[in-house]
BAKELUM-618865 format. One record per residue: z, x, y of N, C-alpha, C in turn. Coordinates in steps of 0.2 Angstrom, whole numbers, plus 5000, padded with zeros to 4 digits. Example, Ala and Ser with C-alpha at 12.3 -4.5 7.8 and 13.67 -1.06 7.14 Angstrom:
<kebas>
+------+------+------+------+------+------+------+------+------+
:  nc3 :  nc1 :  nc2 : cac3 : cac1 : cac2 :  cc3 :  cc1 :  cc2 :
+------+------+------+------+------+------+------+------+------+
: 5039 : 5066 : 4972 : 5039 : 5062 : 4978 : 5039 : 5066 : 4984 :
: 5035 : 5064 : 4989 : 5036 : 5068 : 4995 : 5039 : 5064 : 5000 :
+------+------+------+------+------+------+------+------+------+
</kebas>
This chain:
<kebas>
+------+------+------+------+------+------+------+------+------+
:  nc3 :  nc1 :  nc2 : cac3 : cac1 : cac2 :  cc3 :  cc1 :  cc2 :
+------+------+------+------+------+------+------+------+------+
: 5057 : 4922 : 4869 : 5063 : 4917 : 4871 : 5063 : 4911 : 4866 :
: 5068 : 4908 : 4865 : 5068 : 4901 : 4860 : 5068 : 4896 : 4865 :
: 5069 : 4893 : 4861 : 5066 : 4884 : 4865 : 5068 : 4883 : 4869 :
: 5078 : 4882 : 4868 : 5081 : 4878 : 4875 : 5080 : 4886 : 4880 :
: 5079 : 4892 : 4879 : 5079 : 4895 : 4887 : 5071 : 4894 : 4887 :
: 5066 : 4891 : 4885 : 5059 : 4890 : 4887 : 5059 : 4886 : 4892 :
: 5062 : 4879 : 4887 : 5065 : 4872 : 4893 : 5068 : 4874 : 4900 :
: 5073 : 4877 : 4898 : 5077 : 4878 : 4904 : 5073 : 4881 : 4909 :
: 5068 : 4887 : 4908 : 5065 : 4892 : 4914 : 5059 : 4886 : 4915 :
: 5057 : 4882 : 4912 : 5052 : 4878 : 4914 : 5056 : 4872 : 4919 :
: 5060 : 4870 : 4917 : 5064 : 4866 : 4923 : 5066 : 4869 : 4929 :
: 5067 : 4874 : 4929 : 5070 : 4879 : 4935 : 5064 : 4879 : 4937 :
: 5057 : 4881 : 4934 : 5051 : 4884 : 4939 : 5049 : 4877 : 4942 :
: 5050 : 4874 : 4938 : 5047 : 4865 : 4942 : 5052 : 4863 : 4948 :
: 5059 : 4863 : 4949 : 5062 : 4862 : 4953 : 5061 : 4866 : 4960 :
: 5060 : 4873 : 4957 : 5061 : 4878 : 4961 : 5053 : 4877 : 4968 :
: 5049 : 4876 : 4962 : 5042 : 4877 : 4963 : 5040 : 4869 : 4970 :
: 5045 : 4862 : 4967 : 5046 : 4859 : 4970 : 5049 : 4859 : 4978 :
: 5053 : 4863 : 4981 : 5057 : 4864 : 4983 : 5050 : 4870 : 4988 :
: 5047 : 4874 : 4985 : 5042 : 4878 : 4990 : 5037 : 4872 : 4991 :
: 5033 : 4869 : 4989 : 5030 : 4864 : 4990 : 5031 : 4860 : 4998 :
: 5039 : 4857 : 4996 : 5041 : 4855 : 5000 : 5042 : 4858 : 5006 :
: 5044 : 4862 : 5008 : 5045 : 4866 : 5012 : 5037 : 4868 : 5015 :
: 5032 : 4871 : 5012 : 5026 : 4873 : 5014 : 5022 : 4866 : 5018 :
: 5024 : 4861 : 5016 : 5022 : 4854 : 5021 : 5026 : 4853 : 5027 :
: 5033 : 4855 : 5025 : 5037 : 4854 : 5032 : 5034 : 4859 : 5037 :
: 5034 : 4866 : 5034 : 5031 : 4870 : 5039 : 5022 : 4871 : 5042 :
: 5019 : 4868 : 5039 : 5012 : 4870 : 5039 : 5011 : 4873 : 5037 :
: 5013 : 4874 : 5030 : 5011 : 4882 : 5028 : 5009 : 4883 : 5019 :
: 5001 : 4883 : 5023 : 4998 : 4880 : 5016 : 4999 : 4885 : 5009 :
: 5000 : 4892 : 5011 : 5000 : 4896 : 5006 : 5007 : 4895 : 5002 :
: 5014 : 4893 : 5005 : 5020 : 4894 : 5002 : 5018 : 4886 : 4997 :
: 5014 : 4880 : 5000 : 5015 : 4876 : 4997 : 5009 : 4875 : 4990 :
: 5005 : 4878 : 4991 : 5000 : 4882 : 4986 : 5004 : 4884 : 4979 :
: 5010 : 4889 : 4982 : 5013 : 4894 : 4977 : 5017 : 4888 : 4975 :
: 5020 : 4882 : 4977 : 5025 : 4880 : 4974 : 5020 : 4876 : 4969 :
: 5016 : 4874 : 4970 : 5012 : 4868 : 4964 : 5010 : 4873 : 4960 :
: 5010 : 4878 : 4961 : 5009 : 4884 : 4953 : 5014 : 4886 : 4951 :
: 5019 : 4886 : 4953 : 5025 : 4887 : 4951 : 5028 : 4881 : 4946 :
: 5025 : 4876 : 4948 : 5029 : 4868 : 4947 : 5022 : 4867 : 4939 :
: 5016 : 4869 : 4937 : 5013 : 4870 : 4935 : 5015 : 4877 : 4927 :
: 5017 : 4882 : 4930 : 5021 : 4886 : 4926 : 5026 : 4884 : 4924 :
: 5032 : 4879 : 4926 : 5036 : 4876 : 4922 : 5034 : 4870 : 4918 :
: 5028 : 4866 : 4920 : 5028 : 4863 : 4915 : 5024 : 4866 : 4908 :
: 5022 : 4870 : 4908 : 5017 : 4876 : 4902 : 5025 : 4879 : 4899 :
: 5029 : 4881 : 4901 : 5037 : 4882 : 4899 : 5039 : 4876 : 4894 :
: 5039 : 4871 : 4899 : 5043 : 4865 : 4894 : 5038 : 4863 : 4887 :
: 5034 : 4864 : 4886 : 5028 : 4863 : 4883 : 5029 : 4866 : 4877 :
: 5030 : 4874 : 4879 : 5031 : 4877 : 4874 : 5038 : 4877 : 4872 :
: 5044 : 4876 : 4873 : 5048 : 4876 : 4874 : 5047 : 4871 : 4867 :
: 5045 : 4862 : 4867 : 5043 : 4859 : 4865 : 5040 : 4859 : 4858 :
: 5035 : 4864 : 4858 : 5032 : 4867 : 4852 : 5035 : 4869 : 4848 :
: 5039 : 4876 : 4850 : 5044 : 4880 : 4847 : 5048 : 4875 : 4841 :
: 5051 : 4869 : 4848 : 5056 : 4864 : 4844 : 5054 : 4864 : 4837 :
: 5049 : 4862 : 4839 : 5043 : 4856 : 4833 : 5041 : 4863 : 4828 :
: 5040 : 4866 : 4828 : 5040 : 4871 : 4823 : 5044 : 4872 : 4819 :
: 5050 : 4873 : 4824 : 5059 : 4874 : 4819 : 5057 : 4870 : 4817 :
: 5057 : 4864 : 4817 : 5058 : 4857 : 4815 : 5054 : 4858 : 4808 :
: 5049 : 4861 : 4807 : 5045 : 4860 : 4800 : 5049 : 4863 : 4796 :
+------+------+------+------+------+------+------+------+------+
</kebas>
């Protein structure tokens, strides 16, 4: 993948991943909200490399 669809799928897993978080607390429900902080952890390793990528082109 290149950079911005890196970014992009890392922002989506962060939001997404946010979003089961939040919900896994409303519900009591510790395993959905387990899954969204590794989801939300996966996007930020996306955006990262995403970033790397940049800074490579960039040399």
């Amino acid at each position: 993948m290149g950079e911005f669809t890196d970014k992009l799928q890392g922002v989506t897993d962060k939001v997404v991943g946010a979003v089961k978080e939040s919900i896994g607390k409303a519900t009591d429900n510790p395993d959905l909200e387990a899954e969204g902080k590794v989801q939300q952890l996966k996007g930020k390793g996306e955006e990262i490399k995403g970033k790397v990528k940049g800074a490579i082109n960039d040399l």
